[in-house]
GUTILO-565804 format. One record per atom (N, C-alpha, C, O): residue number from 1; residue in one letter; atom name; x, y, z. Coordinates in Angstrom, 2 decimals. Layout:
BEGIN
+-----+------+------+---------+---------+---------+
| pos | code | site |      c1 |      c2 |      c3 |
+-----+------+------+---------+---------+---------+
| NUM |    A |   CA |       X |       Y |       Z |
...
+-----+------+------+---------+---------+---------+
This chain:
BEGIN
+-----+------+------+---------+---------+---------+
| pos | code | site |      c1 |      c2 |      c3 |
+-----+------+------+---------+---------+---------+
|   1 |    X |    N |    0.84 |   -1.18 |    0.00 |
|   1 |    X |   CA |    0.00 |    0.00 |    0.00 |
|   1 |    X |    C |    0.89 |    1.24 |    0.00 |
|   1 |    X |    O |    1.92 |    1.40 |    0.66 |
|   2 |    X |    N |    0.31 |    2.11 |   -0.86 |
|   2 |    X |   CA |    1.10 |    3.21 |   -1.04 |
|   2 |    X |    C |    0.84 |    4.34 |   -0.09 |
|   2 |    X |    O |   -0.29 |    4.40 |    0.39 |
|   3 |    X |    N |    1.52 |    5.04 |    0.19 |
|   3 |    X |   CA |    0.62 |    6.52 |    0.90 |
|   3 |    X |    C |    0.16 |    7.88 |    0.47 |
|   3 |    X |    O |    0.94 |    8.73 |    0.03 |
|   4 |    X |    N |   -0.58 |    7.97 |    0.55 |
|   4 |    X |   CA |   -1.91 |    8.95 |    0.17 |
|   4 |    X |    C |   -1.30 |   10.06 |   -0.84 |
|   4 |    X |    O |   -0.47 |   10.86 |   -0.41 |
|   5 |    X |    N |   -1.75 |   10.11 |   -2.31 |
|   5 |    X |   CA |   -1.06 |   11.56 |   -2.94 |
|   5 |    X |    C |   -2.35 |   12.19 |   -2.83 |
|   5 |    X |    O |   -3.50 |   11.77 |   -2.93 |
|   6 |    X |    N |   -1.71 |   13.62 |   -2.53 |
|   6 |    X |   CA |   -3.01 |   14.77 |   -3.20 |
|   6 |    X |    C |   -2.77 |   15.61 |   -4.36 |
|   6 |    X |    O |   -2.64 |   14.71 |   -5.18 |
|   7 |    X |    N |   -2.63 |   16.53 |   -4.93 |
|   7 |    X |   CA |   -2.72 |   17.44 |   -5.53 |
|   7 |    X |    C |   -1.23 |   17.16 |   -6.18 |
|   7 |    X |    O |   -0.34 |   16.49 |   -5.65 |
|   8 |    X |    N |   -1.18 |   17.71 |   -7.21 |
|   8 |    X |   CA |    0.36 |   17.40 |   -8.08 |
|   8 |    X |    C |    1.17 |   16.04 |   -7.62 |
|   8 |    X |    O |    2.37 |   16.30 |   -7.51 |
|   9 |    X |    N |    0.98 |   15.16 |   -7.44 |
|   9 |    X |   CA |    1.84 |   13.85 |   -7.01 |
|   9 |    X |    C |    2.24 |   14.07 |   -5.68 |
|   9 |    X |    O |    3.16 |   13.31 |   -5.35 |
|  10 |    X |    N |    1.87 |   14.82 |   -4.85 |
|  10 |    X |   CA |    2.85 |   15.04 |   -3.28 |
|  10 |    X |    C |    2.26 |   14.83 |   -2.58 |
|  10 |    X |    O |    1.11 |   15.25 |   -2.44 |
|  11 |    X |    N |    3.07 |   13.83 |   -1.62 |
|  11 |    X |   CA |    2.19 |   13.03 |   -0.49 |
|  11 |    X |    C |    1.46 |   14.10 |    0.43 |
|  11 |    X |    O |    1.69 |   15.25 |    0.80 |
|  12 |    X |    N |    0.66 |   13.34 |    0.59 |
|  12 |    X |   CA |   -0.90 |   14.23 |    1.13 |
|  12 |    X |    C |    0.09 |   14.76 |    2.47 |
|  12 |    X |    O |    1.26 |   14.45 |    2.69 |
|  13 |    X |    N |   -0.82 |   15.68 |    3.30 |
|  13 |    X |   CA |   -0.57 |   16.12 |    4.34 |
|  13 |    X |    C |   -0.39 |   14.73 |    5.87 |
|  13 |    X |    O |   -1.26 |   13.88 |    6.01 |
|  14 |    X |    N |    0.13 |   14.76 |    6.25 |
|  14 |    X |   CA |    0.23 |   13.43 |    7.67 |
|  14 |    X |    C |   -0.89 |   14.02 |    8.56 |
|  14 |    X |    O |   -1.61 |   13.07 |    8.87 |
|  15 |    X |    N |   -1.20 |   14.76 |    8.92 |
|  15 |    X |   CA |   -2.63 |   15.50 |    9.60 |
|  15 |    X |    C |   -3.75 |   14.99 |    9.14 |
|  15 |    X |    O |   -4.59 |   14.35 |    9.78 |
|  16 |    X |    N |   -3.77 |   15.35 |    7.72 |
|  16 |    X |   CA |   -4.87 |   15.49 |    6.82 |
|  16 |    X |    C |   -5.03 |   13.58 |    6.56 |
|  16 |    X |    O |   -6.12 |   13.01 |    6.64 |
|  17 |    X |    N |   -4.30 |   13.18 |    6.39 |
|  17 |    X |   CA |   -4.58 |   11.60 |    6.41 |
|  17 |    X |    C |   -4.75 |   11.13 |    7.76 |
|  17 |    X |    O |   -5.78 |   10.49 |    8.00 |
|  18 |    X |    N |   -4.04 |   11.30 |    8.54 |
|  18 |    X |   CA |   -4.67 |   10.37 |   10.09 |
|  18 |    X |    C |   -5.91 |   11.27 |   10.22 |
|  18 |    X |    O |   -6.59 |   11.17 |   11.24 |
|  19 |    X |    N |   -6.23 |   12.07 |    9.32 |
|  19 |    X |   CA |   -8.39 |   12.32 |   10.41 |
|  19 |    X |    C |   -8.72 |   11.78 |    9.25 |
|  19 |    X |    O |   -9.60 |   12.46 |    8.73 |
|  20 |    X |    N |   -8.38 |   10.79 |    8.54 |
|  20 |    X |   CA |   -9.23 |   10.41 |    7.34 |
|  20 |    X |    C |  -10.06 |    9.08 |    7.96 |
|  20 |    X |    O |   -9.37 |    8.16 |    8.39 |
|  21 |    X |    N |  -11.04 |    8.98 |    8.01 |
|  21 |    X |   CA |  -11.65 |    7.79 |    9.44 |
|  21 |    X |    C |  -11.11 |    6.39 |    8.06 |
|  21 |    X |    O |  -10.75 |    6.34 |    6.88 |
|  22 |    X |    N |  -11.40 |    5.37 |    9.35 |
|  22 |    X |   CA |  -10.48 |    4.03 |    8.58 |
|  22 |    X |    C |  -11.76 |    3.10 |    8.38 |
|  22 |    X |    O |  -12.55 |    2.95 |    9.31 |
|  23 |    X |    N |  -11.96 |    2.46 |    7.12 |
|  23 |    X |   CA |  -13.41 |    1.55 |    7.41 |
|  23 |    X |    C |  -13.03 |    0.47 |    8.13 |
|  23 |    X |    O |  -11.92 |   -0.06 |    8.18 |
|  24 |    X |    N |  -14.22 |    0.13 |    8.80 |
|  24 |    X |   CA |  -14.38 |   -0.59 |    9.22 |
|  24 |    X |    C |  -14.18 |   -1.93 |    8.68 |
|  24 |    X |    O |  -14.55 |   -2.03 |    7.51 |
|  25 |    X |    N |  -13.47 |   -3.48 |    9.44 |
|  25 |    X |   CA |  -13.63 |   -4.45 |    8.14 |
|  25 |    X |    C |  -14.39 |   -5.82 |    8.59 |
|  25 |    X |    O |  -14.02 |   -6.55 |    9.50 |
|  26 |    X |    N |  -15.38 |   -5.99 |    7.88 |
|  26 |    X |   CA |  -15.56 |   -7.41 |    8.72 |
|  26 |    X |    C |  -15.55 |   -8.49 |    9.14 |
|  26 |    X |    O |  -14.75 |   -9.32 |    8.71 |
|  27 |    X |    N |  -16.36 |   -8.74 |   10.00 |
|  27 |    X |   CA |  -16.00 |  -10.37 |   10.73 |
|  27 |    X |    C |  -16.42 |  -11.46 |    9.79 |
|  27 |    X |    O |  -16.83 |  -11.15 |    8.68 |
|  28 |    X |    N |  -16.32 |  -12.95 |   10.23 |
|  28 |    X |   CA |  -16.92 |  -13.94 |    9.75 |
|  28 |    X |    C |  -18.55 |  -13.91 |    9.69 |
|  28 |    X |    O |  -19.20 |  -14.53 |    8.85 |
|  29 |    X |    N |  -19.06 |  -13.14 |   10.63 |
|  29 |    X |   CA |  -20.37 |  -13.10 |   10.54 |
|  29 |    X |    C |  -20.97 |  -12.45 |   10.15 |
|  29 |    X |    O |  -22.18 |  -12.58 |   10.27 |
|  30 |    X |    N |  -20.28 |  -11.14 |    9.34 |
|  30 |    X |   CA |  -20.90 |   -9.63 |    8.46 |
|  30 |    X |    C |  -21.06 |   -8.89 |    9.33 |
|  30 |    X |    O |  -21.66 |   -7.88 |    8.95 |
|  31 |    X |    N |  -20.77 |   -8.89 |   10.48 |
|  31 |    X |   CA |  -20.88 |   -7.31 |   11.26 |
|  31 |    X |    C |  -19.47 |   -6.99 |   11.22 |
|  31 |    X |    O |  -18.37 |   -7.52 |   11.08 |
|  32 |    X |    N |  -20.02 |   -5.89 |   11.42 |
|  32 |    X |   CA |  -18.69 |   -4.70 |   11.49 |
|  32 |    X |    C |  -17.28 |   -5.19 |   12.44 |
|  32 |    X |    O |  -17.70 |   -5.53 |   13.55 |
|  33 |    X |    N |  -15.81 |   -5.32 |   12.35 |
|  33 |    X |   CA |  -15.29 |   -5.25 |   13.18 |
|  33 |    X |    C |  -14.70 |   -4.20 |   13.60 |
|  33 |    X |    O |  -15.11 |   -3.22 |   12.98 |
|  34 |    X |    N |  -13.76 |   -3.88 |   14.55 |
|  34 |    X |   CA |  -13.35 |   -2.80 |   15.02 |
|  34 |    X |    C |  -12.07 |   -2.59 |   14.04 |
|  34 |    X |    O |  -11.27 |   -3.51 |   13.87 |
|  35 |    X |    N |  -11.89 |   -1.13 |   13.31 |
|  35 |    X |   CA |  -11.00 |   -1.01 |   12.04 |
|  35 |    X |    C |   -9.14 |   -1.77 |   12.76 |
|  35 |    X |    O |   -9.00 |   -2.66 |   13.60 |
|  36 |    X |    N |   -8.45 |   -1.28 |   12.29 |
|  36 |    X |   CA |   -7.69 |   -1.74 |   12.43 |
|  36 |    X |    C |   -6.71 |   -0.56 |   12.18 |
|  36 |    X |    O |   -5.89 |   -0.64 |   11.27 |
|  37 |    X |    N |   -6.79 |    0.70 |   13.09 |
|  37 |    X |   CA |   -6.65 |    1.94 |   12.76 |
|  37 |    X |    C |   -4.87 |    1.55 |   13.13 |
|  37 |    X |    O |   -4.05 |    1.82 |   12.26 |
|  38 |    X |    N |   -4.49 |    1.06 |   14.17 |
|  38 |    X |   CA |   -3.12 |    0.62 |   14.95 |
|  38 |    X |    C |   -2.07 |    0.64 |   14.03 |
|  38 |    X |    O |   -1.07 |    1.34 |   13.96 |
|  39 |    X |    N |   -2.67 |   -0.63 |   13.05 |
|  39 |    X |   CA |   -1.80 |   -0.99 |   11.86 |
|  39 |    X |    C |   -1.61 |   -0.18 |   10.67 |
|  39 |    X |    O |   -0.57 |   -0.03 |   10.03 |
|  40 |    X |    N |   -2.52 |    0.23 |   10.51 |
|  40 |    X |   CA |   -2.80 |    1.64 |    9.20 |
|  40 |    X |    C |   -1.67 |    2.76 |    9.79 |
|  40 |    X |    O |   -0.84 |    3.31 |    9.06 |
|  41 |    X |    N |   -1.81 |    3.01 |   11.37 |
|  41 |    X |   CA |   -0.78 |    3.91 |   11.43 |
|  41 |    X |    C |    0.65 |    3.96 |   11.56 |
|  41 |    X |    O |    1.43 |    4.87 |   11.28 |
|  42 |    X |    N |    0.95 |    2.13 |   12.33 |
|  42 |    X |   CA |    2.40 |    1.99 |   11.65 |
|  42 |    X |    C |    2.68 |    1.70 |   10.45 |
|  42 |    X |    O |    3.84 |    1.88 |   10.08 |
|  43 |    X |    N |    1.63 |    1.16 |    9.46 |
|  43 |    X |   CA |    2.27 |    1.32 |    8.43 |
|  43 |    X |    C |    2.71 |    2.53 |    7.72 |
|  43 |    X |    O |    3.85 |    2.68 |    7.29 |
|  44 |    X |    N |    1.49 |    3.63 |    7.59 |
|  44 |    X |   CA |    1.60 |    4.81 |    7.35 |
|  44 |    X |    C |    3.55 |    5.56 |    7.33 |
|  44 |    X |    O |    4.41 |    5.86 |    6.50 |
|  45 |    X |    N |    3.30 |    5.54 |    9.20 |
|  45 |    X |   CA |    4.72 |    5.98 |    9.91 |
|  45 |    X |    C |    5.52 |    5.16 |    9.05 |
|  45 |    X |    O |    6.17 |    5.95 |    8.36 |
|  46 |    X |    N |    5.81 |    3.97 |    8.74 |
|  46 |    X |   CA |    6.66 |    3.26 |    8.30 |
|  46 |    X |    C |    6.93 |    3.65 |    7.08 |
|  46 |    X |    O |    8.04 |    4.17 |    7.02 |
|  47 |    X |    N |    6.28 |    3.61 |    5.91 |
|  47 |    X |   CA |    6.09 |    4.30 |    4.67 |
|  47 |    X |    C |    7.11 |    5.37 |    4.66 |
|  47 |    X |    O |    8.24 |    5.42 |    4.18 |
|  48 |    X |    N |    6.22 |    6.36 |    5.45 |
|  48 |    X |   CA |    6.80 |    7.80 |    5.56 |
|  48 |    X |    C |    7.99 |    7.94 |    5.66 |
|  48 |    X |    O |    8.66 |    8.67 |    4.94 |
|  49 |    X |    N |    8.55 |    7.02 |    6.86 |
|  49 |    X |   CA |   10.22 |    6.95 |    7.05 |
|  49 |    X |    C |   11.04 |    6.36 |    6.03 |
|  49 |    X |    O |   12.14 |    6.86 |    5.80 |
|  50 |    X |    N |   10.71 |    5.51 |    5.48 |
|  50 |    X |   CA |   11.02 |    4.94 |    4.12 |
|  50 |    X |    C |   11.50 |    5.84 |    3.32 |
|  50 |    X |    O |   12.68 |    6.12 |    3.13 |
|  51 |    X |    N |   10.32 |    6.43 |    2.74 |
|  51 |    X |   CA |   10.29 |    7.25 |    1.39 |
|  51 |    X |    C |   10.02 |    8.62 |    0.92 |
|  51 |    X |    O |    9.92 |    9.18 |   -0.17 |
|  52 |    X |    N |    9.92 |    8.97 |    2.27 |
|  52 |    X |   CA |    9.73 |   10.87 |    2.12 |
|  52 |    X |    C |   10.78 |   11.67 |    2.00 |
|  52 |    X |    O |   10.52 |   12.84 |    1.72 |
|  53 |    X |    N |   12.23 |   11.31 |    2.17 |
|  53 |    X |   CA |   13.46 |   11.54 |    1.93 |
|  53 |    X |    C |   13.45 |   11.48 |    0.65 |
|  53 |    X |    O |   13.74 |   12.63 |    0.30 |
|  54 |    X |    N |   13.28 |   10.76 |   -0.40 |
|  54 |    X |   CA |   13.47 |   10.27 |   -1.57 |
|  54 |    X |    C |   12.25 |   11.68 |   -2.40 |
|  54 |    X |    O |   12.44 |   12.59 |   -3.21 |
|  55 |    X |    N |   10.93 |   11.12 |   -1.58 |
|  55 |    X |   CA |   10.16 |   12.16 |   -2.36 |
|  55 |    X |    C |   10.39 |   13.72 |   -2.64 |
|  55 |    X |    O |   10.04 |   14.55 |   -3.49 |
|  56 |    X |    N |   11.25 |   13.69 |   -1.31 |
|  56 |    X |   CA |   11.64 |   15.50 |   -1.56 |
|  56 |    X |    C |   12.90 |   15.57 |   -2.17 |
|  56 |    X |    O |   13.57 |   16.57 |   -1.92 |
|  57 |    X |    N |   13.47 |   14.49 |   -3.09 |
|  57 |    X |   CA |   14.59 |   14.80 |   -3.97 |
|  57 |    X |    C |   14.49 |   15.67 |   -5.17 |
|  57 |    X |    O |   13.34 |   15.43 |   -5.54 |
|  58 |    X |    N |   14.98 |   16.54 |   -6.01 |
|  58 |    X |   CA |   14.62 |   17.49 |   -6.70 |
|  58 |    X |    C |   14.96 |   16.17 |   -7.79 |
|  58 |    X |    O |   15.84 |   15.31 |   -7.89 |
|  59 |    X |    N |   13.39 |   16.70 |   -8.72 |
|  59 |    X |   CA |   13.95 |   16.16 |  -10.40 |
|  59 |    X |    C |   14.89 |   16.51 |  -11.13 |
|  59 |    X |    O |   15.20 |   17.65 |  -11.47 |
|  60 |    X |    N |   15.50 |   15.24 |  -11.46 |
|  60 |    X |   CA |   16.78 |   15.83 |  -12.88 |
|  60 |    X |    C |   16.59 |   16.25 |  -13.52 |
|  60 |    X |    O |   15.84 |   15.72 |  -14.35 |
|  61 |    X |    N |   17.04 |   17.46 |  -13.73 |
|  61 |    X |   CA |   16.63 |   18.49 |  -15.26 |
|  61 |    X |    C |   16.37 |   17.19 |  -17.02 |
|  61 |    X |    O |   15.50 |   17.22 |  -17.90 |
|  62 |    X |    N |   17.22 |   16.55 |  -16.88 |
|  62 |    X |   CA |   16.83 |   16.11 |  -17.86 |
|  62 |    X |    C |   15.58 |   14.88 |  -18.18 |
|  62 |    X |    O |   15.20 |   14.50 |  -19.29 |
|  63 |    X |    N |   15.03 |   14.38 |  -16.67 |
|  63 |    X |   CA |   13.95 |   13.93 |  -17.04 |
|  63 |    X |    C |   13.16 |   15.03 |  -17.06 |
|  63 |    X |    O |   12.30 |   14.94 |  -17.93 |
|  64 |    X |    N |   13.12 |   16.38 |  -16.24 |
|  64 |    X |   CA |   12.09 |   17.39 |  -16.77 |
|  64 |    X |    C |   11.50 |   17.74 |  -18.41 |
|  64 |    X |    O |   10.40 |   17.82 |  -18.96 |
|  65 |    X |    N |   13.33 |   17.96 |  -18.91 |
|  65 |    X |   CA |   13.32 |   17.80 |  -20.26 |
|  65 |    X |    C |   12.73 |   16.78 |  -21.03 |
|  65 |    X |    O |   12.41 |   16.91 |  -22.21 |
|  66 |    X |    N |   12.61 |   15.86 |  -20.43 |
|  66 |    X |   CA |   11.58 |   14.40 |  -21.42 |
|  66 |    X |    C |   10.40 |   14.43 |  -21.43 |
|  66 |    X |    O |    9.65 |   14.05 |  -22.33 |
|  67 |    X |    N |   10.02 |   15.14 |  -19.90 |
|  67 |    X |   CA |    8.51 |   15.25 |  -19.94 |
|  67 |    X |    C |    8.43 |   16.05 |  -20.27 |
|  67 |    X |    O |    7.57 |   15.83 |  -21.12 |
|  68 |    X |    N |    8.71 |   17.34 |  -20.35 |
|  68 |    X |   CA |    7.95 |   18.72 |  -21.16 |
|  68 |    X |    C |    8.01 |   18.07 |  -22.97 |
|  68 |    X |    O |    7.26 |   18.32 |  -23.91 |
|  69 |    X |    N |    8.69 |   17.57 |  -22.92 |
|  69 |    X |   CA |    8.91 |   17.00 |  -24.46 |
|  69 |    X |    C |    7.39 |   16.07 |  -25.20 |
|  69 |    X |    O |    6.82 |   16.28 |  -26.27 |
|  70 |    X |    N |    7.17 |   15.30 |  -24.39 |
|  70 |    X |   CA |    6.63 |   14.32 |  -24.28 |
|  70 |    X |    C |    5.10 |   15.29 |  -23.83 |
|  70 |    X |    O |    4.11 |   14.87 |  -24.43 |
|  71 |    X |    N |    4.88 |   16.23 |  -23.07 |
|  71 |    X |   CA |    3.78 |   17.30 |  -23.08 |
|  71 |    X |    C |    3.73 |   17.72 |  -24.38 |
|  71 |    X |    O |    2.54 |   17.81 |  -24.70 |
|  72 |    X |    N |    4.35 |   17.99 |  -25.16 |
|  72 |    X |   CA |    4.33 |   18.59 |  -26.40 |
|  72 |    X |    C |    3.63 |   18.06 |  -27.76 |
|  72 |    X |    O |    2.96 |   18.55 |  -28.67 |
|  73 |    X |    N |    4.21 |   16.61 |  -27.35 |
|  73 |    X |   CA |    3.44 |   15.74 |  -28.67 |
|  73 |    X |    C |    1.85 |   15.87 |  -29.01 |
|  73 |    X |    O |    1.36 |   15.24 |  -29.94 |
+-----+------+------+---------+---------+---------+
């Protein structure tokens, strides 16, 4: 599972995703169980530590150059 993009490819706000409520998932018997909010948030945290270093790396001018290129066609 990936973590949350919003607007231009950049990971959503960490605020703005933990008040995002978590569904609920259910049991063997079709009622509701209690979400599993615990795990959603270490994974989340985990994610984050991972790969938010990486995300705030600046693009190489020359893949910029491929995609404006590639906008053009």
């Amino acid at each position: 599972m990936l973590p949350p993009r919003g607007a231009m490819g950049q990971p959503e706000d960490k605020d703005a995703a933990a008040a995002r409520p978590v569904p609920a998932k259910a049991n063997r018997n079709g009622k509701a169980a209690v979400p599993d909010a615990a795990f959603d948030v270490w994974l989340r945290r985990g994610l984050h530590q991972i790969f938010d270093d990486v995300a705030r790396e600046p693009i190489p001018p020359e893949l910029l150059r491929l995609i404006e290129q590639d906008r053009k066609k």
